[in-house]
C-alpha positions in Angstrom: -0.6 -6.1 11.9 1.0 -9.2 9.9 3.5 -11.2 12.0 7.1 -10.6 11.0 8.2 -12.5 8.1 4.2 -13.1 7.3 3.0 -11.9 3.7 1.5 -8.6 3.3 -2.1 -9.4 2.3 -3.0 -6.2 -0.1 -6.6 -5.7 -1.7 -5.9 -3.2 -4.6 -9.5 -2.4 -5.1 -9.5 -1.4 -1.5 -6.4 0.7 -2.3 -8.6 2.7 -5.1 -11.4 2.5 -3.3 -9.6 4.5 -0.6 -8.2 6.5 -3.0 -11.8 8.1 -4.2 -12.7 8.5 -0.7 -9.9 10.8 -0.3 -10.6 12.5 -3.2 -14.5 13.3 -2.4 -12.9 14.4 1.2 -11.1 16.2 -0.6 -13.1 18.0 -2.7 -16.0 18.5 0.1 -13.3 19.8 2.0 -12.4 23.0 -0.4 -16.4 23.2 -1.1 -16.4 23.9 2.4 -13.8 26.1 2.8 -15.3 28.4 -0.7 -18.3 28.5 1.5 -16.7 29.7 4.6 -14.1 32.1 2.7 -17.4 33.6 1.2 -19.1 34.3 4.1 -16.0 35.4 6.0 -15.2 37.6 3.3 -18.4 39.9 3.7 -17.7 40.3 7.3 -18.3 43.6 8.3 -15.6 44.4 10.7 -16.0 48.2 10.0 -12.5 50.0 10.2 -8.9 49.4 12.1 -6.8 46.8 12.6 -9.5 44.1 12.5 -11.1 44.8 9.2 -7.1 45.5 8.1 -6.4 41.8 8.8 -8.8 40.4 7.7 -7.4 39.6 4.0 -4.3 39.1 5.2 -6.4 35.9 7.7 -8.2 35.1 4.3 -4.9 34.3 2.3 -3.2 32.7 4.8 -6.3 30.7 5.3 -6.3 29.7 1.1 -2.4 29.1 1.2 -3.1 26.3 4.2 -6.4 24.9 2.2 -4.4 24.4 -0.9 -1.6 22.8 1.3 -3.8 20.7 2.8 -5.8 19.7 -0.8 -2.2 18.9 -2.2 -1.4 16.7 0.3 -4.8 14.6 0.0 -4.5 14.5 -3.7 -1.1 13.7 -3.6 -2.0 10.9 -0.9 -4.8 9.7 -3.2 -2.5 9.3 -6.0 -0.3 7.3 -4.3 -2.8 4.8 -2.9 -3.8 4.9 -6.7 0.2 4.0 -7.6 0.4 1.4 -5.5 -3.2 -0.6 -6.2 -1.2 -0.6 -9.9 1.5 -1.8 -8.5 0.3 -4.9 -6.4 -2.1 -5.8 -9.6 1.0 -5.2 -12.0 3.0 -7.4 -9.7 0.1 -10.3 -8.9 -0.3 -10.9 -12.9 3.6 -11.0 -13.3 3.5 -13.4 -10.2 0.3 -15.8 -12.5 2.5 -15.5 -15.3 4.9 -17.5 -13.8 3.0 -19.9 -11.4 1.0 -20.3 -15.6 4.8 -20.7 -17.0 5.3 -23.5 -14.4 2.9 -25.6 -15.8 1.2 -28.5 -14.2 2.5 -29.5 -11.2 4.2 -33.2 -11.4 
C-alpha cells in the first residue's frame, strides 16, 4: 500500500486484464452451476417432503447464482470503467505536460 500523500501508481491494462479474468470466472462459474442444476434436477428423491423441496432448493439456488453473476459482471465492468478513466485522464495529463512545451 502507497504511503500517504504518495501517488497511486495504476496500470489500466492490468485493470482490463482483471476485468476478463472476472468475466471467464464468471462465466465458468454459471457453466458450472448448469451442470450441477442438471444433475441435481434428475435426482430421484421418490415422494414426500424431500422430492417436494427440491425445486423450491433449485430456484433458490438460480436466484443466488444470478446474484452472484451480477455482482462479478458488475465488478468487471467497473474495473473496465476505471482502466478508461486512468487512460482518459493520463492523455489529458500528456496534453498538458505537450502544451507546456520545452522546458527553459
Amino acid at each position: 500500500m502507497p504511503e500517504r500523500n504518495q501517488p497511486l501508481r495504476v496500470d489500466p491494462t492490468e485493470l482490463q486484464v482483471a476485468a476478463d479474468q472476472l468475466d471467464a470466472q464468471a462465466s465458468s462459474f454459471v457453466t458450472a452451476h448448469h451442470a450441477s442444476h442438471s444433475r441435481a434436477g434428475h435426482a430421484a428423491l421418490g415422494a414426500g417432503l424431500s422430492a417436494a423441496a427440491l425445486p423450491e432448493m433449485l430456484a433458490v439456488w438460480d436466484s443466488n447464482v444470478a446474484r452472484s453473476h451480477q455482482r462479478f459482471a458488475a465488478l468487471a465492468e467497473d474495473h473496465r470503467i476505471a482502466a478508461t478513466k486512468y487512460r482518459v485522464t493520463d492523455a489529458h495529463g500528456a496534453e498538458h505536460i505537450d502544451d507546456a512545451g520545452p522546458a527553459r
